[in-house]
N, CA, C and O atoms as CSV, one atom per row, in Angstrom:
chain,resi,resn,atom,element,x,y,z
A,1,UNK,N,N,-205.573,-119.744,-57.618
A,1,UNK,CA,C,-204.743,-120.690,-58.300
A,1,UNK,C,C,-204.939,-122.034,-57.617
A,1,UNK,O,O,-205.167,-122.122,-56.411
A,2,UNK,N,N,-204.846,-123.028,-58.393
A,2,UNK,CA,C,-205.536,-124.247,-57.852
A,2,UNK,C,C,-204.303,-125.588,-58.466
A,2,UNK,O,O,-204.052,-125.687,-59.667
A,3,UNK,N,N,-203.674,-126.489,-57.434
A,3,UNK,CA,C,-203.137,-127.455,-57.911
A,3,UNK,C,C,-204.110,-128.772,-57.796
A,3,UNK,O,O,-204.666,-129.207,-56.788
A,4,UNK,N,N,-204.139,-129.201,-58.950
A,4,UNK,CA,C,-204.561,-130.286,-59.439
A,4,UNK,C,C,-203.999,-131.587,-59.314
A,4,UNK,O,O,-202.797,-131.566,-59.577
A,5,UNK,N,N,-204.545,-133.005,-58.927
A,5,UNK,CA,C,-203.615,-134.108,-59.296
A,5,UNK,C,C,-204.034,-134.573,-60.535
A,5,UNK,O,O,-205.261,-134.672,-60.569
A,6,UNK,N,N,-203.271,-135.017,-61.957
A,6,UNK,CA,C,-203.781,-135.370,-63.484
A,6,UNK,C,C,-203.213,-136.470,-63.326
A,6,UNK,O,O,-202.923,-137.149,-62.341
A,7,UNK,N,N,-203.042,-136.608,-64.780
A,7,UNK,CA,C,-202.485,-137.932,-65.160
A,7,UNK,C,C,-201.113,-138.847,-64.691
A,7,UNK,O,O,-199.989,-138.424,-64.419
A,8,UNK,N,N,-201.534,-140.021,-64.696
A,8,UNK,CA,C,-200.156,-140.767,-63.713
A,8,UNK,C,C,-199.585,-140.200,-63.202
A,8,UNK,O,O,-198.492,-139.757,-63.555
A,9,UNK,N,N,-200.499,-139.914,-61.551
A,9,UNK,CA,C,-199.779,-139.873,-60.795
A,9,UNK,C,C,-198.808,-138.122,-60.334
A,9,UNK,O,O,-198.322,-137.865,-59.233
A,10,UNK,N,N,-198.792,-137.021,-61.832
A,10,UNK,CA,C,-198.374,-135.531,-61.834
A,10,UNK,C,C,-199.508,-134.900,-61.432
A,10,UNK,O,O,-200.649,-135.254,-61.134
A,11,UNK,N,N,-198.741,-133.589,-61.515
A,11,UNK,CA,C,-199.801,-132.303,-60.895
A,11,UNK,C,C,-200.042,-131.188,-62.046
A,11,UNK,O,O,-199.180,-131.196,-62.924
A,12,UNK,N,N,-200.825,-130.462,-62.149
A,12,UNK,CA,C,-201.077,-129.401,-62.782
A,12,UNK,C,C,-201.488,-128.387,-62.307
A,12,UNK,O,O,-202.349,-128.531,-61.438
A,13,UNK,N,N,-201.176,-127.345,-62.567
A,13,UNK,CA,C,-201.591,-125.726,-61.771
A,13,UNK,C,C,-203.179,-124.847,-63.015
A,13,UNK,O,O,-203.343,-124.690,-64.225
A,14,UNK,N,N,-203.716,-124.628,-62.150
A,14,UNK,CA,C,-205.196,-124.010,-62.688
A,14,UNK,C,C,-205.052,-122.574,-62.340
A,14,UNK,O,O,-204.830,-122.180,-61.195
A,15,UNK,N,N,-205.170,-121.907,-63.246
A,15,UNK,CA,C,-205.630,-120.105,-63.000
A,15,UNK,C,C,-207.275,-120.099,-63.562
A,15,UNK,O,O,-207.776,-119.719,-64.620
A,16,UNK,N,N,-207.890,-120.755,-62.221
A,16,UNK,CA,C,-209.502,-120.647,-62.992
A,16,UNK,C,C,-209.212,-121.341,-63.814
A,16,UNK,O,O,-208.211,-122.058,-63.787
A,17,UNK,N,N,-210.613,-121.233,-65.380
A,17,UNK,CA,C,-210.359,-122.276,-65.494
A,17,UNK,C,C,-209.454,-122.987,-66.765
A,17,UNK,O,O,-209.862,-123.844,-67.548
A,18,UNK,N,N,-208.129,-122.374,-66.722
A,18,UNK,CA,C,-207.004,-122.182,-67.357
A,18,UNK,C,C,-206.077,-122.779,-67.327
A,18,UNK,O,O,-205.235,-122.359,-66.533
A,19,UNK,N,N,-205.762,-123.871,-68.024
A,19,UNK,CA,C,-204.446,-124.620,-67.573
A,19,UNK,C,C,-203.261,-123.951,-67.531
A,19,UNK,O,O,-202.974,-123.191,-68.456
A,20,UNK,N,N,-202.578,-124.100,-66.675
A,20,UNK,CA,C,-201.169,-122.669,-66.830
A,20,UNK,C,C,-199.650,-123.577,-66.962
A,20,UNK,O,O,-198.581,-123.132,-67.380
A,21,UNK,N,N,-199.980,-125.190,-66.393
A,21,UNK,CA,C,-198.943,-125.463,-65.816
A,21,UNK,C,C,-199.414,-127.096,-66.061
A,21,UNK,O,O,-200.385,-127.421,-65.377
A,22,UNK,N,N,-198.871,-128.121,-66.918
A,22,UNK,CA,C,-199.203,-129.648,-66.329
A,22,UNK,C,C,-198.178,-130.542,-65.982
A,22,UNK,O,O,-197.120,-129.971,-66.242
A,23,UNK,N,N,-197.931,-131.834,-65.452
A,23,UNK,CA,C,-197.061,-132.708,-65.702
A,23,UNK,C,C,-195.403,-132.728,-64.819
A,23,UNK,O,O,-194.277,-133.192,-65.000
A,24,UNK,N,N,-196.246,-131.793,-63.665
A,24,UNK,CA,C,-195.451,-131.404,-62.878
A,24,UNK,C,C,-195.606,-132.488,-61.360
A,24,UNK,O,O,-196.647,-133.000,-60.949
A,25,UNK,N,N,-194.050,-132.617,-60.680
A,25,UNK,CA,C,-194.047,-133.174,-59.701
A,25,UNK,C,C,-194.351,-132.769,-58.260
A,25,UNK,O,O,-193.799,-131.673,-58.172
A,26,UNK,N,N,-194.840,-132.999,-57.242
A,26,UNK,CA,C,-195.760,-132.892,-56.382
A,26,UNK,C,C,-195.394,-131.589,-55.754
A,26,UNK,O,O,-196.114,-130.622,-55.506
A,27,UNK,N,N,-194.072,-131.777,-55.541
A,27,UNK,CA,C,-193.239,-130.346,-54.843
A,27,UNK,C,C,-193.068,-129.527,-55.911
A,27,UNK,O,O,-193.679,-128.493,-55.641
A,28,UNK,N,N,-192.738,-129.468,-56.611
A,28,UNK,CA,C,-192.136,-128.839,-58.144
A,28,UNK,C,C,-193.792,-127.648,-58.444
A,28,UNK,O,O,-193.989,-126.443,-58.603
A,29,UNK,N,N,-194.669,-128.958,-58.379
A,29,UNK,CA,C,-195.862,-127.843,-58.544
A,29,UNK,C,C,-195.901,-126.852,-57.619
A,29,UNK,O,O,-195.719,-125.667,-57.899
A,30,UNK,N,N,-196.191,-127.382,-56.233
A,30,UNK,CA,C,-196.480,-126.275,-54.928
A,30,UNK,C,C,-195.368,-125.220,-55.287
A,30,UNK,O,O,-195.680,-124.091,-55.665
A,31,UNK,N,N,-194.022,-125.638,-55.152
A,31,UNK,CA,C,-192.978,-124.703,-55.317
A,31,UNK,C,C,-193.780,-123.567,-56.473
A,31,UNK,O,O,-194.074,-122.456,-56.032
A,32,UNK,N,N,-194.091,-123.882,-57.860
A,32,UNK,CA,C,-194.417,-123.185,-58.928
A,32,UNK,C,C,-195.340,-122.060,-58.381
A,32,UNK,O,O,-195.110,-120.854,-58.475
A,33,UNK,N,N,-196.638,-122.755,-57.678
A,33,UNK,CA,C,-198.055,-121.620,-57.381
A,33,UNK,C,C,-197.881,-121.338,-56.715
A,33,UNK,O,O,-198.832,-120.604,-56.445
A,34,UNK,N,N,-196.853,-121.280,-55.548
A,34,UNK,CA,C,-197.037,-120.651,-54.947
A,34,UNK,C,C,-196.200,-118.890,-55.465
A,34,UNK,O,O,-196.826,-117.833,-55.540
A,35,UNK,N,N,-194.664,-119.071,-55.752
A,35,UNK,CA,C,-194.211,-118.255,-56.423
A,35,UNK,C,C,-195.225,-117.604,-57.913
A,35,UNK,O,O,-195.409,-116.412,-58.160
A,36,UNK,N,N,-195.488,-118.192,-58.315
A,36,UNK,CA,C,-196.924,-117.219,-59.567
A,36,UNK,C,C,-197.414,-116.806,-58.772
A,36,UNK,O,O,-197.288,-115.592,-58.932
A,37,UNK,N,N,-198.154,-117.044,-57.599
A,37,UNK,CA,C,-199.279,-116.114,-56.909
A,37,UNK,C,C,-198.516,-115.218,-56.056
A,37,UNK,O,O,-199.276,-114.412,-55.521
A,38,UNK,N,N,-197.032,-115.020,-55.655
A,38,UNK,CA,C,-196.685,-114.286,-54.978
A,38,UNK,C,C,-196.500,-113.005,-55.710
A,38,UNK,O,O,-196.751,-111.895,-55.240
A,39,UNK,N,N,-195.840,-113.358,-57.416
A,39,UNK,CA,C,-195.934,-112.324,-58.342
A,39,UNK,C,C,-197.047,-111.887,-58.869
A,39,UNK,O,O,-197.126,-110.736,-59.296
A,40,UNK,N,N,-198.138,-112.810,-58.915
A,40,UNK,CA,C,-198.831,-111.978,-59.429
A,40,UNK,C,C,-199.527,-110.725,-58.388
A,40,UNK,O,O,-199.712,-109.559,-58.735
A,41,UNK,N,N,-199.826,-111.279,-57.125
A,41,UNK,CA,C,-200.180,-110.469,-56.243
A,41,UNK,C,C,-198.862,-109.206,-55.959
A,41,UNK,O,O,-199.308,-108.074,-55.771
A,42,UNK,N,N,-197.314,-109.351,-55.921
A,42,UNK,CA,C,-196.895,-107.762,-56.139
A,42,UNK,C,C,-197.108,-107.145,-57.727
A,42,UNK,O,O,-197.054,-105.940,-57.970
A,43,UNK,N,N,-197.341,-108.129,-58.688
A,43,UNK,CA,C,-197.635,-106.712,-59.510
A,43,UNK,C,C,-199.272,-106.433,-59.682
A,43,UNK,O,O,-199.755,-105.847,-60.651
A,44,UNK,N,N,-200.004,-106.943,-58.602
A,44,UNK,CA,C,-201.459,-106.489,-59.077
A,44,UNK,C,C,-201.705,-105.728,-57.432
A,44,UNK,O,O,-202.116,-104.573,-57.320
A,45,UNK,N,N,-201.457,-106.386,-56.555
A,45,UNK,CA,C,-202.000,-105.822,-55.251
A,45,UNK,C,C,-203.277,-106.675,-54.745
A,45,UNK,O,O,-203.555,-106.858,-53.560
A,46,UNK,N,N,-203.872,-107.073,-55.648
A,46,UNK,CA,C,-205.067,-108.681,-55.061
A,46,UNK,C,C,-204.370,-109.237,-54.703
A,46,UNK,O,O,-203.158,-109.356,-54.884
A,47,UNK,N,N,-205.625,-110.005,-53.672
A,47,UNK,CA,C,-205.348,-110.943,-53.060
A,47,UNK,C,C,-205.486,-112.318,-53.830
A,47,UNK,O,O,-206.543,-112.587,-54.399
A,48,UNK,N,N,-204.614,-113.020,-53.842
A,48,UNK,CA,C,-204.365,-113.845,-54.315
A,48,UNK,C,C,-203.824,-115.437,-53.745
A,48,UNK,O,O,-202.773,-115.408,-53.106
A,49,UNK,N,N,-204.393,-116.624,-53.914
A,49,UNK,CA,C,-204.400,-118.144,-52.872
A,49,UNK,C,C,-203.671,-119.052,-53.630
A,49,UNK,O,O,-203.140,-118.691,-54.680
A,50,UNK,N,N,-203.588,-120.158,-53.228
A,50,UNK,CA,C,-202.659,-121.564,-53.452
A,50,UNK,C,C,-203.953,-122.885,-52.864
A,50,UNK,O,O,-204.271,-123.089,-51.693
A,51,UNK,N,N,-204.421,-123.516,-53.947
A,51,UNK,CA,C,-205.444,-124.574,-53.250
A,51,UNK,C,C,-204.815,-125.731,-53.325
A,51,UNK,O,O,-204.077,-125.680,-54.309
A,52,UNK,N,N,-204.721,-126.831,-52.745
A,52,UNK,CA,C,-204.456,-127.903,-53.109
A,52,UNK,C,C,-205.884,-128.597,-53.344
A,52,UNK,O,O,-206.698,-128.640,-52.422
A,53,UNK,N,N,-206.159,-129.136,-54.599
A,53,UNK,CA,C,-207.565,-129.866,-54.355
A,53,UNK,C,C,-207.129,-131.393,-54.888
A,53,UNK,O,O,-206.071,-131.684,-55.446
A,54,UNK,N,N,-208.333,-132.358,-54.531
A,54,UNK,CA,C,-208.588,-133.421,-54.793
A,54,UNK,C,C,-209.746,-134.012,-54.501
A,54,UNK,O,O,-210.285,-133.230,-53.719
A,55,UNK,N,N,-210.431,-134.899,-54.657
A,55,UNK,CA,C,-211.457,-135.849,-54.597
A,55,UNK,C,C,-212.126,-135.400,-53.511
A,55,UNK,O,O,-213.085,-134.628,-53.506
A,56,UNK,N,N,-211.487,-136.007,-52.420
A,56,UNK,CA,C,-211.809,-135.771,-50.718
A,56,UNK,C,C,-212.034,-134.633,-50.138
A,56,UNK,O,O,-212.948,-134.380,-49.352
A,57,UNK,N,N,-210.790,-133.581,-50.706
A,57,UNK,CA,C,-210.810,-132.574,-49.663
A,57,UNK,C,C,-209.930,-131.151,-50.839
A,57,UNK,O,O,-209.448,-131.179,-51.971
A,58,UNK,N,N,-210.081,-130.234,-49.938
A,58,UNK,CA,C,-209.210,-128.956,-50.288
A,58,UNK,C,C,-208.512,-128.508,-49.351
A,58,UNK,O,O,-209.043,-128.411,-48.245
A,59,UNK,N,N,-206.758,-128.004,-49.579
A,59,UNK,CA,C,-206.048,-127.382,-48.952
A,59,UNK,C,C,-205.552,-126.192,-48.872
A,59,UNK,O,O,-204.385,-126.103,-49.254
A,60,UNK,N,N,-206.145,-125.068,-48.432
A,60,UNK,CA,C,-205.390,-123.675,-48.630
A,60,UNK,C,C,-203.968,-123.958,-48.389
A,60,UNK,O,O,-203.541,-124.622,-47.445
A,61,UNK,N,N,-203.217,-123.365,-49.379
A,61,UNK,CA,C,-201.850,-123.738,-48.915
A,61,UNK,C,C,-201.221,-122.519,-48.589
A,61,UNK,O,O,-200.223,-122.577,-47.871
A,62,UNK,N,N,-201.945,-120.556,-49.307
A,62,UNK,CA,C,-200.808,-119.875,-49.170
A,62,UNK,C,C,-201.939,-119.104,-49.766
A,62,UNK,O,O,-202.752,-119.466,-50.616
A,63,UNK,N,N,-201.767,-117.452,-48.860
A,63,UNK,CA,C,-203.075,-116.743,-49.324
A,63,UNK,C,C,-202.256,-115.478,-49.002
A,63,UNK,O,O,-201.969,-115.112,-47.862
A,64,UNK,N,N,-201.865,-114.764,-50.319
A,64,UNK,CA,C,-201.491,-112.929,-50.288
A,64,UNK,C,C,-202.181,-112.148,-49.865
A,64,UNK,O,O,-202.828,-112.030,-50.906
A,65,UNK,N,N,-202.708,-111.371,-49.120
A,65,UNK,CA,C,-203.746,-110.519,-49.197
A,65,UNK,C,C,-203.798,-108.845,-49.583
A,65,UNK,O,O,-202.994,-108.050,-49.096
A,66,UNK,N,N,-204.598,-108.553,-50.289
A,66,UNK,CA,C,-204.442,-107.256,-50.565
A,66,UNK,C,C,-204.680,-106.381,-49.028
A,66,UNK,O,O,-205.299,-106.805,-48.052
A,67,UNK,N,N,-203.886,-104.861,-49.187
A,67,UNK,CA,C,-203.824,-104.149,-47.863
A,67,UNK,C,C,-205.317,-103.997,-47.117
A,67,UNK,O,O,-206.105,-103.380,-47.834
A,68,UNK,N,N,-205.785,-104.353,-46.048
A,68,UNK,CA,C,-207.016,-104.045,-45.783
A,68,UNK,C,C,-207.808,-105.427,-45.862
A,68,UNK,O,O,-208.832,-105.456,-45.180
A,69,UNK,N,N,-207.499,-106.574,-46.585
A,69,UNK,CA,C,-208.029,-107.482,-46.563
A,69,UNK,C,C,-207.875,-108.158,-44.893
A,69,UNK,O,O,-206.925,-107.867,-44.166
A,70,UNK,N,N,-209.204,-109.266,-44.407
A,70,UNK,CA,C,-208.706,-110.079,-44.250
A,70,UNK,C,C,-207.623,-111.228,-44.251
A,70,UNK,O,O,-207.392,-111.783,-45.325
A,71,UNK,N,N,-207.068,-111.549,-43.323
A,71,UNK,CA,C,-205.595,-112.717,-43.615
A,71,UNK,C,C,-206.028,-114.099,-43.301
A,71,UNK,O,O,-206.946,-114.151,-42.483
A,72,UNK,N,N,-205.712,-114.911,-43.625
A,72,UNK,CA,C,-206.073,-116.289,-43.575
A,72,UNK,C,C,-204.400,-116.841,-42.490
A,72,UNK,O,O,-203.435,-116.092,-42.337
A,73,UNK,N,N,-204.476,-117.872,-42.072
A,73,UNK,CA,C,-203.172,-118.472,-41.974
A,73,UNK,C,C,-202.846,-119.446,-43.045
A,73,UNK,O,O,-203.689,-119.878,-43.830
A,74,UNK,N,N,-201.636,-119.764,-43.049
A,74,UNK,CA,C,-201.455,-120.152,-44.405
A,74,UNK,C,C,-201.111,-122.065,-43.900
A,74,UNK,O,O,-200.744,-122.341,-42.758
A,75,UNK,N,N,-201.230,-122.668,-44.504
A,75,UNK,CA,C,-200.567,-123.952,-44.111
A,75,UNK,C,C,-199.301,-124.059,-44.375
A,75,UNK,O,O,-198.694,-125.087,-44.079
């Protein structure tokens, strides 16, 4: 799951390459993906992330992992 910065200045949430979510405020988004990826990962058991992207750079923000996976730290 991937937050986006769009138009003036809002955010939008990406499931691949799926718009799920636009027009959202900076916290409002993070708050959103991160909770979708927490559900979707208990009802699937994948592992499942939170990106912040932009121009410059990318931010893992929050990574579920399925049992047995690797763990990331989360920011």
């Amino acid at each position: 799951m991937t937050i986006k910065e769009s138009s003036h200045g809002l955010w939008c949430i990406r499931g691949g390459k799926a718009l799920l979510y636009d027009q959202l405020r900076f916290a409002q988004a993070i708050r959103l993906a991160r909770g979708l990826a927490r559900e979707e990962h208990a009802s699937s058991g994948r592992t499942v992330s939170v990106e912040l992207t932009c121009a410059e750079f990318t931010i893992a923000l929050v990574q579920y992992a399925a049992p047995g996976a690797p763990r990331r730290i989360a920011a």
